[in-house]
Every structure is written in C-alpha cells, then in structure tokens.
C-alpha positions in Angstrom: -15.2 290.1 140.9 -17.5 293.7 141.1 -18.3 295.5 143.6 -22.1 296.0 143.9 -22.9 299.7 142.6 -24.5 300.4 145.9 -21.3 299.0 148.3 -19.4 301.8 146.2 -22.0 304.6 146.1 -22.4 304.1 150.2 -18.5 303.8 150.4 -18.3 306.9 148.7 -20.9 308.9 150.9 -19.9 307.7 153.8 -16.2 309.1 153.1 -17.6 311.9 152.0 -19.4 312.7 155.5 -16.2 311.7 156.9 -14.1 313.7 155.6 -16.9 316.7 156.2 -17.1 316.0 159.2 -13.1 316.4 160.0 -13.1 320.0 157.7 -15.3 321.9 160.8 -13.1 324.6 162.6 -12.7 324.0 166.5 -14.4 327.8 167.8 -12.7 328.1 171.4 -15.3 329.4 173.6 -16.3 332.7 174.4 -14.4 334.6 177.2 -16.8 335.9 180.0 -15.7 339.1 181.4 -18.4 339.7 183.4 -17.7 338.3 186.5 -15.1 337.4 189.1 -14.8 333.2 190.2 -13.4 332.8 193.2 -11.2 329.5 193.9 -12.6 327.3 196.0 -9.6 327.0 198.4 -9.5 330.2 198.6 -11.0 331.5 202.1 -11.7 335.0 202.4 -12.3 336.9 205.8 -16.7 336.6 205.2 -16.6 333.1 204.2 -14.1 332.3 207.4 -16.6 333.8 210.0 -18.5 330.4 211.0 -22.5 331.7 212.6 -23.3 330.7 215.7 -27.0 329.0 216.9 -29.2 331.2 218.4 -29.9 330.5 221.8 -33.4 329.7 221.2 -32.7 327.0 218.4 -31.6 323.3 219.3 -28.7 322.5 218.3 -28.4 320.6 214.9 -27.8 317.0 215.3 -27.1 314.6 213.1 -30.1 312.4 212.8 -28.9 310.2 210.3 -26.1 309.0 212.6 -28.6 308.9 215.7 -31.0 306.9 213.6 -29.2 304.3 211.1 -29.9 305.9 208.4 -33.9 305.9 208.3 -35.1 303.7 205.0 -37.3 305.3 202.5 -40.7 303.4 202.0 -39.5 302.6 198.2 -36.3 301.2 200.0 -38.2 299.2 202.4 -40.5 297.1 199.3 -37.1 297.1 197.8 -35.7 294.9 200.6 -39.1 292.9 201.6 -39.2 292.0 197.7 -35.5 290.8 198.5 -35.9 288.6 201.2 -38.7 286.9 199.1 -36.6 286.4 196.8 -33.4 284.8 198.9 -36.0 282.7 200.5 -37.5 281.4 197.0 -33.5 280.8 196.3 -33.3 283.6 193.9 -30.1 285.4 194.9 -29.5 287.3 192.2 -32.4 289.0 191.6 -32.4 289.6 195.8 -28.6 291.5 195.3 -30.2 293.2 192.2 -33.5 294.7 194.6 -30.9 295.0 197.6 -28.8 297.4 195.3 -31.6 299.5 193.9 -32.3 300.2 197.7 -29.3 301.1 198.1 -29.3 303.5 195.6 -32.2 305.2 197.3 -30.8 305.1 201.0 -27.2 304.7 201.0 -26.9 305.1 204.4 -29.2 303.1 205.5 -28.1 300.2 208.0 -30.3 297.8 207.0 -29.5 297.7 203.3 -25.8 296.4 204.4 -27.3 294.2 206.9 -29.2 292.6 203.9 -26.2 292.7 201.4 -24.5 290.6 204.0 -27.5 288.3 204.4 -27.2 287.7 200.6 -23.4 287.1 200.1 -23.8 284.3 203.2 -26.6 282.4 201.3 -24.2 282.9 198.2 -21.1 281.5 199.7 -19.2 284.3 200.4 -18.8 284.7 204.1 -15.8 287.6 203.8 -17.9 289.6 202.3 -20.5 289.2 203.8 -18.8 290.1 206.8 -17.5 293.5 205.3 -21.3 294.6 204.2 -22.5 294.0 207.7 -19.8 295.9 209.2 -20.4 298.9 207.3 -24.1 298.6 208.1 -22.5 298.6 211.9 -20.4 302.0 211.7 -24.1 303.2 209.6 -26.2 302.4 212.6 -24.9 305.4 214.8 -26.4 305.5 218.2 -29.4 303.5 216.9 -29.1 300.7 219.9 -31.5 298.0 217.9 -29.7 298.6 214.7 -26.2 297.7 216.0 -27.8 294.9 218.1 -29.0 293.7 214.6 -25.6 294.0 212.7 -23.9 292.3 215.9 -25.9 289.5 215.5 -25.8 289.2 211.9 -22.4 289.4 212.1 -22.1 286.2 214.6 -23.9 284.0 211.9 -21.2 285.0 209.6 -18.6 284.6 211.7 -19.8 281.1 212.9 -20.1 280.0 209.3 -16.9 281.1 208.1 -15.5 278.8 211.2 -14.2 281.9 213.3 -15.7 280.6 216.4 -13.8 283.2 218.5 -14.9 286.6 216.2 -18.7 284.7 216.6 -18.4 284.9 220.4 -17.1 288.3 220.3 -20.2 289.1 218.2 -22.8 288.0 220.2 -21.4 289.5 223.1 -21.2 292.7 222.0 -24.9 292.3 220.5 -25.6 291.1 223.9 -24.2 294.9 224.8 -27.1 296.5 223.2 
C-alpha cells in the first residue's frame, strides 16, 4: 500500500507548522510603572464621602421600579410578533422573539408575563408560573402591571390544578 505523495508532503508541512508553531518564546508583558491602581475594596476617605442633593434637585427615584421596566419600541414588535406567533401555534419561534426582547429590556415586566404565556401553551405550568412571578417583583409600583402578572398568574395556577394559589391570585389582582 502507498501513501499518496501529496498525503505525505501535507503531513510533512503541517508538522512542520506545528512544531513552529510550539518553538515561539512566551514574552511576559511589559511592566507599567507609571501609575498607581487602587483595589477596588479598598475605600479611601474621598471615595467614602457620599454627595448630598441639592435642595433644588428632586430627588432621584428609581423609575424603572416605579414603572415595570418601560419596553423599548424594538421590544414591543418583538413581543406583538410573538403573540402572532403563539396564536398561529408556533411556540418556538414565539420563545425565540420573546427572548430577543428580553435581551433588549431585561427588566421589563411584560417580557416575563409573555415567557409565562408561552411555557402555559407549551405545557409547562411551573415554569410558567416562575416567569410570571419575576415579571411581578419587575412591575414595582406600576399598579396595572402587577394587576396583569396577578391575573396571568391565576390562569396558571388554575391549570396546573392549584385551585387555592388561583383564588389567591385573583384576589390579589382584584387588589390592584
């Protein structure tokens, strides 16, 4: 049996580069004496003074929390493409939109309401459950928002067979 001259000729270059490739030198890198680096645990007396707001500004809120986590218009023709598809019986490609939203507003309420939504029509109810949760503690002080995620959550709960936890739900949704 031969070997074909060009098996051996490519064997032989590729040891070649091979071995090359192992004969470089490591350089370690370059010291830099220029300048100092604080840790960052470290806490010096300037970085420990906290400034206070001026009387004139509001104080800073947290509108995220106050709002749900507002959704980005690419977000929002994210999930509208979604629910078309989980109502054409596509759920895969609806978790595949729902999740590129959620890339682009990750605190948004309404992308976990819609994960939920999805993982019910797929036949997992626990999950389900979980996604809409999260979208609750998301919602913050947004009143509609947690109504939403309350209700949500009863149609979970109802079709899981927890008839109590569904109760529960829609009486706190009722709270809103």
């Amino acid at each position: 049996m031969t070997i074909q001259p060009w098996i051996r000729w490519g064997s032989m270059a590729l040891a070649v580069l091979l071995l090359a490739g192992c004969s470089v030198r490591f350089q370690p890198p370059e010291e830099d004496t220029g300048t100092e680096v604080e840790p960052i645990g470290k806490r010096t007396e300037e970085s420990a003074e906290v400034e206070e707001p001026s009387e004139d500004e509001p104080p800073s809120v947290d509108r995220q929390r106050e709002s749900g986590g507002r959704v980005p218009d690419a977000a929002r023709g994210l999930l509208a493409s979604a629910d078309s598809a989980l109502e054409a019986g596509n759920d895969g490609r609806a978790l595949d939109l729902i999740q590129r939203a959620q890339r682009i507003a990750p605190d948004a309420a309404a992308v976990y309401y819609a994960l939920g939504r999805v993982y019910r029509e797929k036949g997992n109810p626990a999950r389900a459950e979980q996604f809409v949760l999260k979208g609750i503690s998301k919602a913050g002080n947004d009143r509609a928002l947690r109504q939403e995620g309350w209700s949500e959550l009863a149609a979970i709960r109802a079709r899981m067979g927890d008839q109590a936890g569904a109760a529960d739900a829609r009486e706190r949704a009722g709270q809103m």
